[in-house]
PAZAPA-4460 file (N, C-alpha, C; in steps of 0.05 Angstrom, whole numbers, plus 32768, in hexadecimal, padded with zeros to 4 digits):
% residues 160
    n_x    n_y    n_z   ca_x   ca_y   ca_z    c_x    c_y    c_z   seq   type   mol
   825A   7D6A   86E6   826C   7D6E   86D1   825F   7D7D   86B9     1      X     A
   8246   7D72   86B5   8231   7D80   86A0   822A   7D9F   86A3     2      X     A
   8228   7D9B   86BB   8227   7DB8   86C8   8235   7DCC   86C0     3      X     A
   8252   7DC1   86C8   8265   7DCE   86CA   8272   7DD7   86AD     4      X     A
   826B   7DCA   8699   8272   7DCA   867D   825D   7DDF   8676     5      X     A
   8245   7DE3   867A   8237   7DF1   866C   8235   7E10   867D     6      X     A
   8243   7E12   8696   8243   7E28   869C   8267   7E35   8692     7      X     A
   8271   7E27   8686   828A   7E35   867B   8284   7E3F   865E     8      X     A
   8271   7E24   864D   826A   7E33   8633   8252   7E46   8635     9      X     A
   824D   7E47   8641   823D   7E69   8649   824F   7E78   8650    10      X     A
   825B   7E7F   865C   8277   7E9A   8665   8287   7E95   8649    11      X     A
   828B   7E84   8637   82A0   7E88   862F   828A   7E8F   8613    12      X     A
   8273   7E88   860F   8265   7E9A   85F6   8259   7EBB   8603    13      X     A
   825B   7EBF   8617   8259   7EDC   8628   8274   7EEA   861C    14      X     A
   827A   7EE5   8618   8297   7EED   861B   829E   7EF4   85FD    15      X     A
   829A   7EDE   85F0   829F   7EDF   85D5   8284   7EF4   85D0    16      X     A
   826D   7EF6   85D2   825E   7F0B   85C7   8261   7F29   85D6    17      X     A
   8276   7F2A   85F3   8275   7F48   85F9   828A   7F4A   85EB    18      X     A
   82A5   7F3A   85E4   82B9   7F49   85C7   82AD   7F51   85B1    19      X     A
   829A   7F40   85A9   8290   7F49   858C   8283   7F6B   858B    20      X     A
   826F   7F62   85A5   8262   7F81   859F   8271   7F9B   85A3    21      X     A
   828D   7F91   85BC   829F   7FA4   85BA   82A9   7FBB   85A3    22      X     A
   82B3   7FA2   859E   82BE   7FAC   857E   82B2   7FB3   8567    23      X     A
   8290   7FAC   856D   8280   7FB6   8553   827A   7FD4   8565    24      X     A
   8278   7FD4   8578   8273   7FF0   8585   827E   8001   8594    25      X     A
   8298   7FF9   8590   82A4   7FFE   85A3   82AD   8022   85AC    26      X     A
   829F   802A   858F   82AC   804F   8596   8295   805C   8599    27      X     A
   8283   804A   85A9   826A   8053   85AC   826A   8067   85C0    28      X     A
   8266   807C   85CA   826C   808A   85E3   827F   8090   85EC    29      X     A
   8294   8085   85D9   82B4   8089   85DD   82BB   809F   85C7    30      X     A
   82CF   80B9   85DB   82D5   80CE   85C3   82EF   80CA   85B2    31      X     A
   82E0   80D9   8597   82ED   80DA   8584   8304   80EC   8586    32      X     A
   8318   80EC   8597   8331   8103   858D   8322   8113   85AE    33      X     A
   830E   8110   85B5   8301   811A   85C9   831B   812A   85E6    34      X     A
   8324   8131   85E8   832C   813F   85FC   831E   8152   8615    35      X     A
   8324   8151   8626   8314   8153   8640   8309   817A   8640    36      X     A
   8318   8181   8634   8307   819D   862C   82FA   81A8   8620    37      X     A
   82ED   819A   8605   82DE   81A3   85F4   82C6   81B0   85FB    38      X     A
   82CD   81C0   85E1   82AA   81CF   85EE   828F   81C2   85E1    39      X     A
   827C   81BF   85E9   8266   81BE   85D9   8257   81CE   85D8    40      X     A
   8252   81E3   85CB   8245   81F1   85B7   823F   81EF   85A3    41      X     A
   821F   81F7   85A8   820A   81F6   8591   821C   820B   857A    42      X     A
   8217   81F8   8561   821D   820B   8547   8203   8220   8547    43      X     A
   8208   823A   8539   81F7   8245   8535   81E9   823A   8518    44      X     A
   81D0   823A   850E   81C2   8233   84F5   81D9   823A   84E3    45      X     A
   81DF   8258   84DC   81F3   825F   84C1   8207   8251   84C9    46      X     A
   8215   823B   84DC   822B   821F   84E3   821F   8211   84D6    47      X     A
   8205   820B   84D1   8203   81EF   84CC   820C   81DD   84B1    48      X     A
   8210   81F0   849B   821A   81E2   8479   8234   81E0   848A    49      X     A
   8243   81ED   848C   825C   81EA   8494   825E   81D7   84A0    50      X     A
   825B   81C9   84B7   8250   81BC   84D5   824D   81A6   84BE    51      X     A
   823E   81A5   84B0   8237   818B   84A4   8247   817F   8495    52      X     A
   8258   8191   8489   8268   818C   846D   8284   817B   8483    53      X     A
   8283   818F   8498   8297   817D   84AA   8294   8166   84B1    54      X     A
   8280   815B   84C1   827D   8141   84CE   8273   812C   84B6    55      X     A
   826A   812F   849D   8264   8127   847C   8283   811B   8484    56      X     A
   829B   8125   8482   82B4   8121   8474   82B8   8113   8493    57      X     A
   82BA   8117   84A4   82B7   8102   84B7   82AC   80E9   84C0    58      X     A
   829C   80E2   84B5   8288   80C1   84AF   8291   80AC   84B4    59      X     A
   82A1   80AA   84A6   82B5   8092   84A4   82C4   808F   84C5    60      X     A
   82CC   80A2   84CF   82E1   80AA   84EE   82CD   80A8   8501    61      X     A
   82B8   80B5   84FE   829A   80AD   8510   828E   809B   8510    62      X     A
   8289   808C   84FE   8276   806E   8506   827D   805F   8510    63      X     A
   8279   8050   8523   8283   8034   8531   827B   801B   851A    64      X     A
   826A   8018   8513   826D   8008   84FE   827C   8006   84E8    65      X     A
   828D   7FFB   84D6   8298   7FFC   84C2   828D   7FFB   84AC    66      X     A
   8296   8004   8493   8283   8003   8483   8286   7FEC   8471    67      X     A
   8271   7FE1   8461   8277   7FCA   8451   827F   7FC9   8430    68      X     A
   8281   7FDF   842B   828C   7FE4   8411   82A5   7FF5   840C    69      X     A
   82B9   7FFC   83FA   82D0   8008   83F9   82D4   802A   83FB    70      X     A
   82B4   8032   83F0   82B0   8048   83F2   82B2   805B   8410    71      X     A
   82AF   8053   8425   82A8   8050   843B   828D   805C   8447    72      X     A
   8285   806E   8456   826C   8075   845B   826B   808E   844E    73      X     A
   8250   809A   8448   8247   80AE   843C   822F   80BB   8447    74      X     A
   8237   80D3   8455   821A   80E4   8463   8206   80E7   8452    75      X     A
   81F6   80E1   8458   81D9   80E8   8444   81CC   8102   8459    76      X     A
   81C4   8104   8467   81B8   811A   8479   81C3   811E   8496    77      X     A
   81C9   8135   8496   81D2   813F   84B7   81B7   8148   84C2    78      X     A
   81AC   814B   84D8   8198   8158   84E3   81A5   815F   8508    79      X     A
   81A2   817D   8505   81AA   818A   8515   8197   818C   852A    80      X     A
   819E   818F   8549   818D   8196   8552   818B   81B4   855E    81      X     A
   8180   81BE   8560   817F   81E0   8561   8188   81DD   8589    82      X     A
   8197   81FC   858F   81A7   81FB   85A6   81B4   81E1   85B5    83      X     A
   81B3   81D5   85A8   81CD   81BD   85B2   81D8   81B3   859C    84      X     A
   81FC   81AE   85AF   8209   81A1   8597   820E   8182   858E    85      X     A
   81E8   8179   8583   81EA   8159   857E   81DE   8158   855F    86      X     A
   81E8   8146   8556   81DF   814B   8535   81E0   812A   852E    87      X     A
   81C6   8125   8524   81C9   810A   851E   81CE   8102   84FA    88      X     A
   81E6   80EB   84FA   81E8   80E9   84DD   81E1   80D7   84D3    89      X     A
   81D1   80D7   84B8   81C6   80BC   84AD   81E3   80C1   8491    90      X     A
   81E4   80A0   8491   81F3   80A0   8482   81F8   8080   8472    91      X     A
   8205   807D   845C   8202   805B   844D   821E   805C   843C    92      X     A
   8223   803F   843E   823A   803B   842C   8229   8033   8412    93      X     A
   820F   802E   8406   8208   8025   83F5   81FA   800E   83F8    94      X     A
   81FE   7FFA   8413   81EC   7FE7   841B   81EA   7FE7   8432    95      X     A
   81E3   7FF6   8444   81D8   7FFE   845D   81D5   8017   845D    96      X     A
   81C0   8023   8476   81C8   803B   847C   81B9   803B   8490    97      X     A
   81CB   804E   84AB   81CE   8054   84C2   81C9   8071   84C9    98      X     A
   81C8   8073   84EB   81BA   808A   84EC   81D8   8083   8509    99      X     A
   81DA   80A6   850C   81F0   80A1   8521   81E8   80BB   8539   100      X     A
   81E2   80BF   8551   81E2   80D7   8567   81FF   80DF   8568   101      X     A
   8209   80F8   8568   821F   80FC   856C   8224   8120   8576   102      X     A
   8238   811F   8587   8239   812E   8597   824E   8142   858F   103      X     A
   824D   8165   8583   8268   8166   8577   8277   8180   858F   104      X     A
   828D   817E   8587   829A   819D   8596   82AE   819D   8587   105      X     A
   82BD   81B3   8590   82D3   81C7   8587   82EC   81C5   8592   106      X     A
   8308   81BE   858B   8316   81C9   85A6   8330   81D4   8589   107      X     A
   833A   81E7   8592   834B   81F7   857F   833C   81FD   8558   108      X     A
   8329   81FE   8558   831C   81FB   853F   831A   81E6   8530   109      X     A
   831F   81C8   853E   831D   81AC   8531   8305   819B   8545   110      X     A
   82FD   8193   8530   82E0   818C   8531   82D9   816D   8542   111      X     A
   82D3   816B   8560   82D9   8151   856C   82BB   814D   8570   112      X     A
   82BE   8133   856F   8294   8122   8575   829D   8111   8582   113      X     A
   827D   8107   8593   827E   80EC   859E   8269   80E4   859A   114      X     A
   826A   80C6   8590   8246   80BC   858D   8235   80B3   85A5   115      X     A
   8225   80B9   859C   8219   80B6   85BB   8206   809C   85B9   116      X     A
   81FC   809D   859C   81E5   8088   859D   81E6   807F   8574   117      X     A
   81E1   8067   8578   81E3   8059   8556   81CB   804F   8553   118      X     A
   81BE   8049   8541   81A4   804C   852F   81A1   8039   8518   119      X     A
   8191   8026   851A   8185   8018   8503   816C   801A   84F7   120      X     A
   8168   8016   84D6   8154   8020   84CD   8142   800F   84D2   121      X     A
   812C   8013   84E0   8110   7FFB   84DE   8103   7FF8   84C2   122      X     A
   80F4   7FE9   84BF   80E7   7FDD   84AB   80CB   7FEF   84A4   123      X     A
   80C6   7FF8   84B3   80AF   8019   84B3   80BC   8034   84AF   124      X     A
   80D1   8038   84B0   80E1   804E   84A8   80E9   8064   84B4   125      X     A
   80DD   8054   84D9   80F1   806D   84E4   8109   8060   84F0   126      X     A
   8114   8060   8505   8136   805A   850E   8130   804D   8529   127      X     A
   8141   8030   8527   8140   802A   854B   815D   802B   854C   128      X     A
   8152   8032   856C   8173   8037   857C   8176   8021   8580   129      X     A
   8190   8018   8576   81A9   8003   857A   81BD   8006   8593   130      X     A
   81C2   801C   8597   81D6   8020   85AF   81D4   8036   85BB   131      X     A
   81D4   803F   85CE   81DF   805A   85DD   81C2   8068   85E5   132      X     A
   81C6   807B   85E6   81AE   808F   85F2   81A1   809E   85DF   133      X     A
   818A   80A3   85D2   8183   80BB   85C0   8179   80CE   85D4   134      X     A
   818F   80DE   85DA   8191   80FB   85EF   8179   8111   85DD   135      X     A
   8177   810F   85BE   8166   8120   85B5   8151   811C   85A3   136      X     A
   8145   80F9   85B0   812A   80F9   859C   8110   8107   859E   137      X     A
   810F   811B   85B4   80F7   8126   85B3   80FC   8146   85A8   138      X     A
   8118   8148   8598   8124   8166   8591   811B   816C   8571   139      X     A
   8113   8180   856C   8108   8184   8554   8124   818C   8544   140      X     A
   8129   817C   852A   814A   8190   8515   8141   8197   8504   141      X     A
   8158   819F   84F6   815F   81B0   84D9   8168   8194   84D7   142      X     A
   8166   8192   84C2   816A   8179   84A8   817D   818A   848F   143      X     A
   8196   8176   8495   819C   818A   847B   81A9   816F   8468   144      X     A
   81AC   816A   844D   81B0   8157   8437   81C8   8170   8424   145      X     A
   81DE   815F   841F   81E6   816C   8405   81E3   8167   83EE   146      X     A
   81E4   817F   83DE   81D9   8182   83CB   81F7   817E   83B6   147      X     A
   81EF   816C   83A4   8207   8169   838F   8205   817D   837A   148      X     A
   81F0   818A   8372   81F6   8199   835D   8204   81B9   836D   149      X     A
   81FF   81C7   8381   8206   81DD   838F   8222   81D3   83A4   150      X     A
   822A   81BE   83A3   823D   81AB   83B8   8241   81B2   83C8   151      X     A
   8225   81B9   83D6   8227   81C4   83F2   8211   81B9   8407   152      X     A
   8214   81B5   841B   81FC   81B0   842B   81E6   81C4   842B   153      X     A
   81CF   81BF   8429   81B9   81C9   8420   81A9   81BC   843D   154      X     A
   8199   81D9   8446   817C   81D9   8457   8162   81D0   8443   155      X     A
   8160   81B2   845A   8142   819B   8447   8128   81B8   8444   156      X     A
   8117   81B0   8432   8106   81BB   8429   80F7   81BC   844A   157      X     A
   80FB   81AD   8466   80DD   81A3   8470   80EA   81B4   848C   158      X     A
   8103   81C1   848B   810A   81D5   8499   8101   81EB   848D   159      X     A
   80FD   81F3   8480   80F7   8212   8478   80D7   8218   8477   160      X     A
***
């Protein structure tokens, strides 16, 4: 009977923690608006302010996490990776901040992603992977940050 009681409250806390993570992750790998034809193509470099200023205003529609303040999320740095179309975003509502893999394409000139992989900040200051695949940690980027006084995305000093 003992047995049998403690192998149902195991399936039934299994259960309760694969909903949870569901739903905290659930658009993990799953596309955004994604349709079966998109192209993926690499932006060219002179794409990338543009490219950034886009998926910036997308943040909020891209993260699987929610954000914890009203403001909602806010890109702090896009970093591109040169000939492929993956660009990873760090970004914070003001008390966290996250790092996101994301995968972008095109289909009629509107701008579709999928994340591929989500990112927490370690306590040494670089990023562990939380979920998914990092398809491009051994890829060298362009780092780009916007700049509030020019209100434009700006190439980091450590690209040039």
């Amino acid at each position: 009977m003992r047995k049998g009681l403690a192998i149902v409250i195991v399936l039934a806390c299994s259960v309760v923690a694969a909903f949870l993570i569901y739903f905290s992750y659930g658009d993990i790998g799953q596309e955004t608006g994604m349709p079966r034809q998109v192209q993926y193509t690499p932006a060219a470099m002179s794409e990338y302010p543009s490219l950034a200023s886009e998926l910036a205003q997308k943040t909020n529609e891209i993260s699987p996490t929610r954000s914890f303040d009203d403001i909602g999320w806010i890109a702090l740095r896009i970093s591109f990776v040169p000939n492929d179309a993956l660009a990873y975003i760090e970004y914070t509502d003001t008390h966290v901040t996250l790092r996101l893999l994301v995968q972008y394409g095109r289909e009629n000139e509107t701008l579709l992603t999928t994340v591929l992989a989500t990112f927490i900040p370690q306590e040494s200051g670089g990023w562990e992977l939380q979920y998914g695949r990092d398809v491009a940690s051994r890829a060298s980027v362009y780092n780009y940050r916007f700049n509030g006084d020019a209100k434009q995305w700006m190439p980091e000093a450590s690209n040039i």
